[in-house]
C-alpha positions as CSV (number, residue, x, y, z in Angstrom):
1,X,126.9,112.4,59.6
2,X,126.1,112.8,63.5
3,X,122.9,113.4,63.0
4,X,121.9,111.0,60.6
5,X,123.4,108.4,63.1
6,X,121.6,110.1,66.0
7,X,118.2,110.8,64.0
8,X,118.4,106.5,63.3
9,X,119.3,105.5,66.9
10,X,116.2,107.9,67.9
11,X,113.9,105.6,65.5
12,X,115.6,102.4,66.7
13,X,114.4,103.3,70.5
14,X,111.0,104.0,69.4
15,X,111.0,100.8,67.1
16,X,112.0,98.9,70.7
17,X,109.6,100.9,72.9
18,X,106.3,99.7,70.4
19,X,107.9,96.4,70.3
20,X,108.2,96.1,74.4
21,X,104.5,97.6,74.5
22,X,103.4,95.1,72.1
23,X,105.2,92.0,74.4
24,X,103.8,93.0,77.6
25,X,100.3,93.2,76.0
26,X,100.4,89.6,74.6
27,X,102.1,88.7,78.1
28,X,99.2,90.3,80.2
29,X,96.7,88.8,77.1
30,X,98.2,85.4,77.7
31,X,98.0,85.5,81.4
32,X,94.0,86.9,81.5
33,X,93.0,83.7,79.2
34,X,95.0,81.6,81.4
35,X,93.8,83.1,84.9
36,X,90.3,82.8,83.4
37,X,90.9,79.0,82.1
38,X,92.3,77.7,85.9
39,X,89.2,79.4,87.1
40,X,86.8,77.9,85.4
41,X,88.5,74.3,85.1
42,X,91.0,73.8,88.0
43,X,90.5,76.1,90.8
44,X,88.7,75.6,94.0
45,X,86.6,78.5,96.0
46,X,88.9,78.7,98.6
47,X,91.8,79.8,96.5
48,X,89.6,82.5,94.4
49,X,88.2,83.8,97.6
50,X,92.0,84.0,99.0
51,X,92.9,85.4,96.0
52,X,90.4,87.8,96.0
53,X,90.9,88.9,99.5
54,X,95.0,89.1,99.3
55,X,95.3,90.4,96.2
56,X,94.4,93.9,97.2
57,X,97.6,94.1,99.3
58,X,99.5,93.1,96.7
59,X,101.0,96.5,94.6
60,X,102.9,94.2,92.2
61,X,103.7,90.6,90.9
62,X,107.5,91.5,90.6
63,X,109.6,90.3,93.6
64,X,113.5,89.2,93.9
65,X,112.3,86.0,95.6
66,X,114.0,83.6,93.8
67,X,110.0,81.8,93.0
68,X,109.4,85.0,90.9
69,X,105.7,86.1,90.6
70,X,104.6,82.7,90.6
71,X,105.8,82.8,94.0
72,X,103.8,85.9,95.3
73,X,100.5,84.6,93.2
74,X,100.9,81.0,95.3
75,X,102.2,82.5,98.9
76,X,98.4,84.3,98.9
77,X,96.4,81.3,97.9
78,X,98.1,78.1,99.1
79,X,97.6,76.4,102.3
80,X,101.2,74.2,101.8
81,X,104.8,75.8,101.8
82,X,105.5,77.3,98.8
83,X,108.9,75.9,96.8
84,X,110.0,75.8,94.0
85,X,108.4,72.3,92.9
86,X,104.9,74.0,93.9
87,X,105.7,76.5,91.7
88,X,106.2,74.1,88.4
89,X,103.6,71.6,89.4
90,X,101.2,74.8,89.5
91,X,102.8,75.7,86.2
92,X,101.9,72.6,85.2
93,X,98.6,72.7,86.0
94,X,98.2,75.5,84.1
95,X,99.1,74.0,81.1
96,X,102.6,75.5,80.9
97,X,105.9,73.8,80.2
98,X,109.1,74.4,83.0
99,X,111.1,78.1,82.3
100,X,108.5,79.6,79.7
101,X,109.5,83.2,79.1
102,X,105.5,84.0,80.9
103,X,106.7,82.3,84.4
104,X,109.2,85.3,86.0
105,X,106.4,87.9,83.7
106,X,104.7,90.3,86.1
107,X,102.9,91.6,83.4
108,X,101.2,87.7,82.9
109,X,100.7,86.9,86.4
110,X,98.7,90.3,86.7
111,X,96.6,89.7,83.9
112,X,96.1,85.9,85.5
113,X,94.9,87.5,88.7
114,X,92.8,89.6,86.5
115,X,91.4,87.0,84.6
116,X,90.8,84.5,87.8
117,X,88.9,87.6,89.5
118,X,86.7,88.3,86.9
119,X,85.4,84.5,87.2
120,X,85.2,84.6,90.8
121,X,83.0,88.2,91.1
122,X,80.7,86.0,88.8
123,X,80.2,83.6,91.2
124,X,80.2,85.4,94.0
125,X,77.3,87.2,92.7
């Protein structure tokens, strides 16, 4: 009996470790479309070129700082203090609703960055 419990635990971990893989992906997939969308429609040069420059620096999105990612993303390209209400109104912008489950995501906010950066190298051309 031991085994047969251990042998299904076994498959329940891999079940959950395709089904993580599978939710970052869409997470990172959401966040490229949505880095490429603000750069194209809403973002100025300034911030693509800070972006651009600070991003480098940057190993991860993931932080403690109570603004999450969002918080890293708009510290590099923001002229104004960064607070919470920057955060959402960026959000916002966006096209995102308050507390969606991609706000806190490192795994969107990097594909964002990816997606912005791929629009600005075209320009910068």
């Amino acid at each position: 009996m031991p085994t047969f419990r251990l042998a299904h635990v076994d498959a329940a971990i891999e079940r959950l470790r395709q089904s993580k893989k599978t939710f970052l992906g869409a997470a990172k997939e959401r966040g490229r479309m949505d880095g490429t969308g603000w750069a194209m429609d809403t973002a100025e040069y300034g911030q693509l070129k800070g972006l651009h420059d600070e991003w480098p620096r940057i190993e991860t999105c993931k932080t403690n700082d109570s603004l999450g990612a969002p918080g890293v993303f708009l510290g590099m390209s923001a002229e104004d203090c960064v607070d919470r209400d920057a955060v959402f109104r960026f959000w916002e912008n966006v096209g995102k609703v308050p507390f969606d489950e991609d706000l806190y995501s490192p795994e969107y906010w990097n594909g964002f960055v990816e997606g912005a950066l791929e629009v600005f190298e075209k320009v910068d051309d």
